[in-house]
N, CA, C and O atoms as a printed pandas DataFrame, in Angstrom:
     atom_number atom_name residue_name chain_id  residue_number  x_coord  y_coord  z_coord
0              1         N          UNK        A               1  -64.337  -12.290    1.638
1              2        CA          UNK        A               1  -63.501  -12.216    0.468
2              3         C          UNK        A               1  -62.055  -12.460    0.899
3              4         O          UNK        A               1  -61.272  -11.667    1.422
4              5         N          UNK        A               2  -61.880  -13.761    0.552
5              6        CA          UNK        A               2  -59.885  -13.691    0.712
6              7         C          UNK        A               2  -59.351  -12.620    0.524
7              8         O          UNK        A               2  -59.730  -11.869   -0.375
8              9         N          UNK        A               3  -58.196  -12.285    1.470
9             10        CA          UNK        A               3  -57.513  -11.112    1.252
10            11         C          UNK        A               3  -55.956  -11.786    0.457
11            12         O          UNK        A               3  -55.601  -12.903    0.833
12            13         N          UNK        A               4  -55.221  -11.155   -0.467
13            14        CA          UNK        A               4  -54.126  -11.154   -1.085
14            15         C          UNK        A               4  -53.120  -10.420   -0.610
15            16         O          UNK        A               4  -53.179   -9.301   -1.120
16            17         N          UNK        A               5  -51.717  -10.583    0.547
17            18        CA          UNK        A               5  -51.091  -10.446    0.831
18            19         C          UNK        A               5  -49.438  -10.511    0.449
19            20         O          UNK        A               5  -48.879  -11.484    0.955
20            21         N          UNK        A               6  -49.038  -10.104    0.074
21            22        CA          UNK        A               6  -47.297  -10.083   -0.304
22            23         C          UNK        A               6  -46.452  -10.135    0.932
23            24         O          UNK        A               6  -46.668  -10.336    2.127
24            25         N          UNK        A               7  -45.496   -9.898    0.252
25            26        CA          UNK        A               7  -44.551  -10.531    1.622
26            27         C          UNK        A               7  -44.289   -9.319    2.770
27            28         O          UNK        A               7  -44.032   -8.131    2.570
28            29         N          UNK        A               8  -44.460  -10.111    4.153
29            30        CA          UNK        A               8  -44.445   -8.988    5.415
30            31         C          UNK        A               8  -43.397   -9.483    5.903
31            32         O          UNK        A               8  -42.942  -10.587    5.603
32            33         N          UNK        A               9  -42.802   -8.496    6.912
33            34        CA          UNK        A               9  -41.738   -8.866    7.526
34            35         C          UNK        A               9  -42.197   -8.283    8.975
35            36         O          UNK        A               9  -42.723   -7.170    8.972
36            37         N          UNK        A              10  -42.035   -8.953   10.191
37            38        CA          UNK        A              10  -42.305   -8.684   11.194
38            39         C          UNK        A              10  -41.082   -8.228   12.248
39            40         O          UNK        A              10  -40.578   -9.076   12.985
40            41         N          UNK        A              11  -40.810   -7.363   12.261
41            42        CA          UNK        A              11  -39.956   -6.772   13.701
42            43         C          UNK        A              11  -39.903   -7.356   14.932
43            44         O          UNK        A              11  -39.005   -8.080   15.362
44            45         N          UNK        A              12  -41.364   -6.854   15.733
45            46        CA          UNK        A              12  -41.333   -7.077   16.908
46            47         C          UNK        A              12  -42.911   -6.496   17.139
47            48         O          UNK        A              12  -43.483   -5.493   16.712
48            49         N          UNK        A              13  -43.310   -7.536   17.964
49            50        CA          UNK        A              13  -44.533   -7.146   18.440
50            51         C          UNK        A              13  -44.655   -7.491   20.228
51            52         O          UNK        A              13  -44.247   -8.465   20.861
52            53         N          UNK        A              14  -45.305   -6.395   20.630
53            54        CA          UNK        A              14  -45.405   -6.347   22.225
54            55         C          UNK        A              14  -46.630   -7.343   22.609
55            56         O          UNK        A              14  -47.533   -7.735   21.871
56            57         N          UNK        A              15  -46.438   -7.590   23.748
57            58        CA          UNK        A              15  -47.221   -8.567   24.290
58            59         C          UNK        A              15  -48.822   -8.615   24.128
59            60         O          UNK        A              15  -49.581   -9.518   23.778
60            61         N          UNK        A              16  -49.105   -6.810   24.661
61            62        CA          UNK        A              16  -50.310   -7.007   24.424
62            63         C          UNK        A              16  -51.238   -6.360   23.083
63            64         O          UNK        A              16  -52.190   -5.581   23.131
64            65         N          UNK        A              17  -50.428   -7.138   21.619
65            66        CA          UNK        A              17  -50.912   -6.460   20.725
66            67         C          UNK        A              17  -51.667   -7.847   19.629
67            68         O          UNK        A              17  -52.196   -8.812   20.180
68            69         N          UNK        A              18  -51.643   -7.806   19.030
69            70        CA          UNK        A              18  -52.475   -8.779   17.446
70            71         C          UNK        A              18  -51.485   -8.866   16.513
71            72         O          UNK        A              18  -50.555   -8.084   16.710
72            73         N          UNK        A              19  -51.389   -9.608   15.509
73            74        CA          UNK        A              19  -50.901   -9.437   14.539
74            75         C          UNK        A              19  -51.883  -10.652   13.893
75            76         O          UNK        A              19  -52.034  -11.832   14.210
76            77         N          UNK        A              20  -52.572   -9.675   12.674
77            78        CA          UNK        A              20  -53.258  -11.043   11.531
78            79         C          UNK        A              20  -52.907  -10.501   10.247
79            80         O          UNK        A              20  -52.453   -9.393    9.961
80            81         N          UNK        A              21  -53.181  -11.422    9.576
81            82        CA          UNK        A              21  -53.228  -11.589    8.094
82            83         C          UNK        A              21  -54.074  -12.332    7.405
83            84         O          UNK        A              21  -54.114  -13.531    7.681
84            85         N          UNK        A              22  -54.617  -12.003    6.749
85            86        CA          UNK        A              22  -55.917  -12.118    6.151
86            87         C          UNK        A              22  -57.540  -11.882    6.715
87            88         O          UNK        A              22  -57.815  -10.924    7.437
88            89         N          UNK        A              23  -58.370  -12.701    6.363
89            90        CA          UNK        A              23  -59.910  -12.108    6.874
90            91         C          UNK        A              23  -59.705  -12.781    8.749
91            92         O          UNK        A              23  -59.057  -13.739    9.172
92            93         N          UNK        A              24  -60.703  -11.616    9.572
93            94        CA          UNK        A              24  -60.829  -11.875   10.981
94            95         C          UNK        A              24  -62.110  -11.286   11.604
95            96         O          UNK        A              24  -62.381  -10.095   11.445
96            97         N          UNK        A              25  -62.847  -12.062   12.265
97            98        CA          UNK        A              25  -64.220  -11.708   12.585
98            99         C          UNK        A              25  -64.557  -10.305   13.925
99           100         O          UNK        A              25  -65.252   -9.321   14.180
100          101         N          UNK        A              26  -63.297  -11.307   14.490
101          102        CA          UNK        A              26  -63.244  -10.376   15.944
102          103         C          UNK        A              26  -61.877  -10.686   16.011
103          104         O          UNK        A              26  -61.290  -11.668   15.558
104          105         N          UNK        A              27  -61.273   -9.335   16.886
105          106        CA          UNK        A              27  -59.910   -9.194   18.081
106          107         C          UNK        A              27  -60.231   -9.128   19.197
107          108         O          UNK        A              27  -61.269   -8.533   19.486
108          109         N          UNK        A              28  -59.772   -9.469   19.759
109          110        CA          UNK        A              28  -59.711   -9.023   21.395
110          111         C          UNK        A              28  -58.909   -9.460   22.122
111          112         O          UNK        A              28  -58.955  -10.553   22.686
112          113         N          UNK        A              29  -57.537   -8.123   22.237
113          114        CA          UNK        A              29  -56.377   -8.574   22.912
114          115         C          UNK        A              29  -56.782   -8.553   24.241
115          116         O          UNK        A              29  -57.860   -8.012   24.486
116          117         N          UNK        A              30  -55.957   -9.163   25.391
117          118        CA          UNK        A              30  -56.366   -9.205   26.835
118          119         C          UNK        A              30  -54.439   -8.962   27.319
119          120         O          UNK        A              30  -53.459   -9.385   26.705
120          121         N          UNK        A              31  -54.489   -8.107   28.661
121          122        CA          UNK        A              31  -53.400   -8.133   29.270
122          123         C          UNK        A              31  -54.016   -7.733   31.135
123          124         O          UNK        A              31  -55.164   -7.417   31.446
124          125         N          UNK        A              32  -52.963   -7.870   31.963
125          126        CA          UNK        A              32  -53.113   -7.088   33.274
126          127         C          UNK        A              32  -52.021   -6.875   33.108
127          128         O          UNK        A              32  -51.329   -7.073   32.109
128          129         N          UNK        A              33  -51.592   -6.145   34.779
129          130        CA          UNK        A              33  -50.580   -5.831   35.281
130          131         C          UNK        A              33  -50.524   -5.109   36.620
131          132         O          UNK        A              33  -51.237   -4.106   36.612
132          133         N          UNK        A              34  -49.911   -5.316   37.725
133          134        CA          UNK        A              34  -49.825   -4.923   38.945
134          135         C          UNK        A              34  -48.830   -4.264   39.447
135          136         O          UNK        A              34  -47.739   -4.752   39.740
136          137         N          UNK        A              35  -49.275   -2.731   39.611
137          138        CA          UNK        A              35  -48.688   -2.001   39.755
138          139         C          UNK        A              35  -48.129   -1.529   41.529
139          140         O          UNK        A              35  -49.003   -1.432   42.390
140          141         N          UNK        A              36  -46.906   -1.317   41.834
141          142        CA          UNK        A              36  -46.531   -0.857   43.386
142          143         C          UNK        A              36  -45.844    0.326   43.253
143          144         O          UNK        A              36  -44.837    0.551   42.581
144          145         N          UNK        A              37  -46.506    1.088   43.984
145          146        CA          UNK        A              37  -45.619    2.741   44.348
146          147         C          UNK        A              37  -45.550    2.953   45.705
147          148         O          UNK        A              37  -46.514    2.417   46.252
148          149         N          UNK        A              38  -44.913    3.435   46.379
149          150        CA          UNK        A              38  -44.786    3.844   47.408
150          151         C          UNK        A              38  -45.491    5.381   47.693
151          152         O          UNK        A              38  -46.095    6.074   46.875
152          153         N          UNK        A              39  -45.258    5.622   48.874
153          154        CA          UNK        A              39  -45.203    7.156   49.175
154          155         C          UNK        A              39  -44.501    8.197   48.449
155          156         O          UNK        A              39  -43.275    8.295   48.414
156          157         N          UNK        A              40  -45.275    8.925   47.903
157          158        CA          UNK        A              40  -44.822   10.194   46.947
158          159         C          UNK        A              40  -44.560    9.417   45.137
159          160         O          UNK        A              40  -43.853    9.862   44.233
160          161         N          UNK        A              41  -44.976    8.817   45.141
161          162        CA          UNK        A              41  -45.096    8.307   43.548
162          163         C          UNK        A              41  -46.088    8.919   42.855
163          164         O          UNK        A              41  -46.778    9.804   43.360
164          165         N          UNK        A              42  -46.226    8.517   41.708
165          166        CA          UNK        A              42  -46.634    9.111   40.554
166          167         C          UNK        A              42  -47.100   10.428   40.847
167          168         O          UNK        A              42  -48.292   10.691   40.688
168          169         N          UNK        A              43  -46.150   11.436   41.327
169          170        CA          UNK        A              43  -46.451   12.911   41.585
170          171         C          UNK        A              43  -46.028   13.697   40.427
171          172         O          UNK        A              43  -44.801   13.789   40.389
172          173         N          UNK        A              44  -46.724   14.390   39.315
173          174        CA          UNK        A              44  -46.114   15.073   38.097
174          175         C          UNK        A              44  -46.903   17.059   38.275
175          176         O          UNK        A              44  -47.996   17.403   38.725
176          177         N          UNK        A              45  -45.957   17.767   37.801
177          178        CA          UNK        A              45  -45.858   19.097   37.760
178          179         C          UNK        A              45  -44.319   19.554   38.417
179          180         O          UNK        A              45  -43.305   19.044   38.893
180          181         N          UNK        A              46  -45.004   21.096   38.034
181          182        CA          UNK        A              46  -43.072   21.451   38.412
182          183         C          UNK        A              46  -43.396   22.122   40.189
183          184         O          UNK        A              46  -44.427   22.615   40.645
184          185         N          UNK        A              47  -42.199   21.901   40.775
185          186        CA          UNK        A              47  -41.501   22.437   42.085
186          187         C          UNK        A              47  -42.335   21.182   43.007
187          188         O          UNK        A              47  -42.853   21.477   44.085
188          189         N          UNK        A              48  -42.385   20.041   42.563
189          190        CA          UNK        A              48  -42.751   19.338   43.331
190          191         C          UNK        A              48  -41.802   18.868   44.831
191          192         O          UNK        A              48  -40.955   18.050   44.473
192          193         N          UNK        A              49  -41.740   19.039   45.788
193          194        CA          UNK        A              49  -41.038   18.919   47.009
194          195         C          UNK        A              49  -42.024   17.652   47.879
195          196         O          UNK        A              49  -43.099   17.866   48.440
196          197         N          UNK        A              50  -41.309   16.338   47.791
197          198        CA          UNK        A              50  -41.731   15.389   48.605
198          199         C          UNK        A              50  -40.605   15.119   49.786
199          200         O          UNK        A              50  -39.425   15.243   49.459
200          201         N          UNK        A              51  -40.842   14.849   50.795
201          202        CA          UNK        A              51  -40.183   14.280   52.288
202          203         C          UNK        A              51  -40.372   13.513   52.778
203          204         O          UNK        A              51  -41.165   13.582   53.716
204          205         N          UNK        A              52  -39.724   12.263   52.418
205          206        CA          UNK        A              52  -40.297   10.655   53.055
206          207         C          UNK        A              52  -38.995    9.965   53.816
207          208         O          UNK        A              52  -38.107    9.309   53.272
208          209         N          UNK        A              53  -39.111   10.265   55.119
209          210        CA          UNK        A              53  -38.092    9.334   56.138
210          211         C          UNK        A              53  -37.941    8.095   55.716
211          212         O          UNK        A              53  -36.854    7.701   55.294
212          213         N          UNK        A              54  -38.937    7.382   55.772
213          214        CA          UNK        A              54  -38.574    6.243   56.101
214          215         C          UNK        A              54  -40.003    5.875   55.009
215          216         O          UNK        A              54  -41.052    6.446   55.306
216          217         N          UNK        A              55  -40.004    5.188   54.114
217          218        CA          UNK        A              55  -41.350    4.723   53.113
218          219         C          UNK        A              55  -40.837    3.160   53.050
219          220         O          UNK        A              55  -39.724    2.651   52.920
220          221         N          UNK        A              56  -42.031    2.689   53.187
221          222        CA          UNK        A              56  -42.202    0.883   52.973
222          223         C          UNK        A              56  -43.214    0.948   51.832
223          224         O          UNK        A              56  -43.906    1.930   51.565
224          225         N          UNK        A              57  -43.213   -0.113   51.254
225          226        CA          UNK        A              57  -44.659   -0.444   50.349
226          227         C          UNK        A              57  -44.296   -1.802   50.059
227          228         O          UNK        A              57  -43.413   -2.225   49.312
228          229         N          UNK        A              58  -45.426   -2.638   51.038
229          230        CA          UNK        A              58  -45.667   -3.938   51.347
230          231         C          UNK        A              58  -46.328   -4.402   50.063
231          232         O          UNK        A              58  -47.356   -3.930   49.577
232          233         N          UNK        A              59  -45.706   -5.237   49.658
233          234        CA          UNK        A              59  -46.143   -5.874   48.364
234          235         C          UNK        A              59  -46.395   -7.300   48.665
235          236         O          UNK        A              59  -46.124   -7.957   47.660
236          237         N          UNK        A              60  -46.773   -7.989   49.563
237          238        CA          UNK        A              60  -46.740   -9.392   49.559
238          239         C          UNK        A              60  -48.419   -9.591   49.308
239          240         O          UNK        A              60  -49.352   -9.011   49.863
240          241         N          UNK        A              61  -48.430  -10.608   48.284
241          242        CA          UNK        A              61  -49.670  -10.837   48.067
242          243         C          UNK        A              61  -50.151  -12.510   48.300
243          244         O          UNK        A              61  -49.646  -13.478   47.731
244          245         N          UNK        A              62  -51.195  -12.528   49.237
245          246        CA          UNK        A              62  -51.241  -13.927   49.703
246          247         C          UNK        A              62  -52.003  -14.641   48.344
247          248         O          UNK        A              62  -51.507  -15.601   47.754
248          249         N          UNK        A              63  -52.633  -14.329   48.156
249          250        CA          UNK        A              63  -53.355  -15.475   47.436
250          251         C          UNK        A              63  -52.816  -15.705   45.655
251          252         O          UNK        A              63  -52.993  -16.605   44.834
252          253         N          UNK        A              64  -52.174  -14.523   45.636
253          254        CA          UNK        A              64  -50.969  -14.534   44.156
254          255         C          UNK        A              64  -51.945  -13.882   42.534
255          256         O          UNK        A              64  -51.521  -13.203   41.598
256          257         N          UNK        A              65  -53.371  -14.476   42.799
257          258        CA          UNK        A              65  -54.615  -14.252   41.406
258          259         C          UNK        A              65  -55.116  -12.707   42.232
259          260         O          UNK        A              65  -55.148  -12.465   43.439
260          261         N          UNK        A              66  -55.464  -11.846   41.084
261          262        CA          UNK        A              66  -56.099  -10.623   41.955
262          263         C          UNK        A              66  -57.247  -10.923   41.124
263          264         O          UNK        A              66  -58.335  -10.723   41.664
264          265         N          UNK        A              67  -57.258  -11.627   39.195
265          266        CA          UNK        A              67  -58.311  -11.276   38.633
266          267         C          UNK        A              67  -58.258  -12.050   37.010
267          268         O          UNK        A              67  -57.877  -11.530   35.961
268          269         N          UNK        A              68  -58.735  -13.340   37.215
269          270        CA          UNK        A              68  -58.112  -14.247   36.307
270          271         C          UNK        A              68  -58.617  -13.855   34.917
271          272         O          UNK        A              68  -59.828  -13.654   34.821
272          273         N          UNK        A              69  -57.907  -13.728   33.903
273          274        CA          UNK        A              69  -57.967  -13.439   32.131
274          275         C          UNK        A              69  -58.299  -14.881   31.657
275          276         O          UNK        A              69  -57.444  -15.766   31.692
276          277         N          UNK        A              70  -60.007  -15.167   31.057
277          278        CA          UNK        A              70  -59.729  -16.046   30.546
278          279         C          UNK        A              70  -60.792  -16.192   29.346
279          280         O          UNK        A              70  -60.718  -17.142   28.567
């Protein structure tokens, strides 16, 4: 059944979202993303006490694809 729409106004939409209007069978948004932390990252609660001299976090990636979207 056609859908009947009035006027939209669009803001802003993030990368990994949809935007339709009118009839749609299927969605299926797709995104990645590659994440680097070092030593003592994503540590959450209270009196947390980390001690890192000296922290590296080698990020070089040879082959550049970890996991192709297609």
């Amino acid at each position: 059944m056609p859908a009947k729409v009035g006027a939209v106004k669009v803001i802003n939409i993030s990368s990994s979202s949809i935007f339709n209007i009118g009839d749609v069978y299927s969605m299926c948004p797709e995104s990645n993303a590659k994440t680097y932390a070092g030593g003592g990252s994503f540590n959450t609660g209270d009196g947390i006490r980390i001690h890192l001299n000296n922290s590296n976090t080698n990020v070089y990636d040879s082959d550049k694809v970890d996991q192709s979207i297609s």
